[in-house]
N, C-alpha and C positions, 0 to 999 in steps of 0.2 A: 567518485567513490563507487566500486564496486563491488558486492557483497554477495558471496553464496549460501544462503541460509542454513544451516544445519539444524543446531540444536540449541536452548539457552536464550536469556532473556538478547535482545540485539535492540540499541540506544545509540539514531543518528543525528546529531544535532550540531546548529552552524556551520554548515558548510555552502560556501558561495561555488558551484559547478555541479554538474549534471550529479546523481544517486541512481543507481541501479543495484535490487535487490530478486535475488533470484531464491525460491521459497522452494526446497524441496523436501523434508520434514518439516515440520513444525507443534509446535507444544507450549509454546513458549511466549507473553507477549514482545512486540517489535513496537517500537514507537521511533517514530521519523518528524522531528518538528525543525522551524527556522531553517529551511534550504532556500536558496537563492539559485534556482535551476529548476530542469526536469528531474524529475523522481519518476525510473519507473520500476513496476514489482513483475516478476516473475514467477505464474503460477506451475511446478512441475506434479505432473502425474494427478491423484487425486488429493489437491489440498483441501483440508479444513481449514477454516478459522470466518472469524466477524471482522470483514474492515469496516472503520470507521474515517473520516473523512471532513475535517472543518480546516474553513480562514484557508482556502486555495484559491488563488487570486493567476487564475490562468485556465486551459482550455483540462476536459477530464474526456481522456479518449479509452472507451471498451471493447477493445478485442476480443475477450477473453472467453470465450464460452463458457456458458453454465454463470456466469455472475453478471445478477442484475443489480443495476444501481435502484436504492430508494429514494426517492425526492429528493427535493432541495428548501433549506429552508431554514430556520435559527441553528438548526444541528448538523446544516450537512447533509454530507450523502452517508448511506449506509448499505453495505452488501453481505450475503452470505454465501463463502464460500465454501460449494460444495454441503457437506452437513455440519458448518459450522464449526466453530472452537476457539481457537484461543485469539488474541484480539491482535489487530494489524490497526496501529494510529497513525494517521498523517493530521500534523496542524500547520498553520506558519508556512503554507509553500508558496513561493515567488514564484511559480514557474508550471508547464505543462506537468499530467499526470496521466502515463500512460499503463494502462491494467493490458496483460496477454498474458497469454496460456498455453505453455508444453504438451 
């Protein structure tokens, strides 16, 4: 599944193969749960938002400049990207999770 983000709430869910999401506005939240692969997001230009980050049971790789992951721990990771905004959820992932940046 490959997804170019535009505009408007965006809900990925059950899918057994890779997710790529590529973020070029945003406003809106995204929530991505129960994949069964890699998920990765794609930040263009200067995004806002908060990702959040639980129950990923695989490797979490950061390219991405300017976003730093926060700990680990009952809750997950947490980033903020840019100055923030609207909220990016990942739960339920099988599989690697790679964050880069346009």
């Amino acid at each position: 599944v490959k997804i170019v983000q535009g505009s408007g709430e965006t809900n990925v869910s059950g899918v057994s193969g890779p997710v790529g999401i590529a973020f070029r506005r945003f406003d809106h939240r995204v929530n991505v749960d129960g994949i069964n692969g890699m998920v990765e997001l794609l930040f263009i230009n200067n995004l806002n938002a908060n990702l959040v980050m639980n129950d990923v049971r695989g490797e979490i790789r950061n390219t991405a400049t300017g976003v730093k992951l926060d700990g680990e721990g009952k809750n997950g990771f947490r980033a903020q990207i840019g100055t923030g905004g609207a909220p990016i959820s990942l739960s339920g992932i099988n599989g690697d999770v790679v964050l880069r940046r346009e």
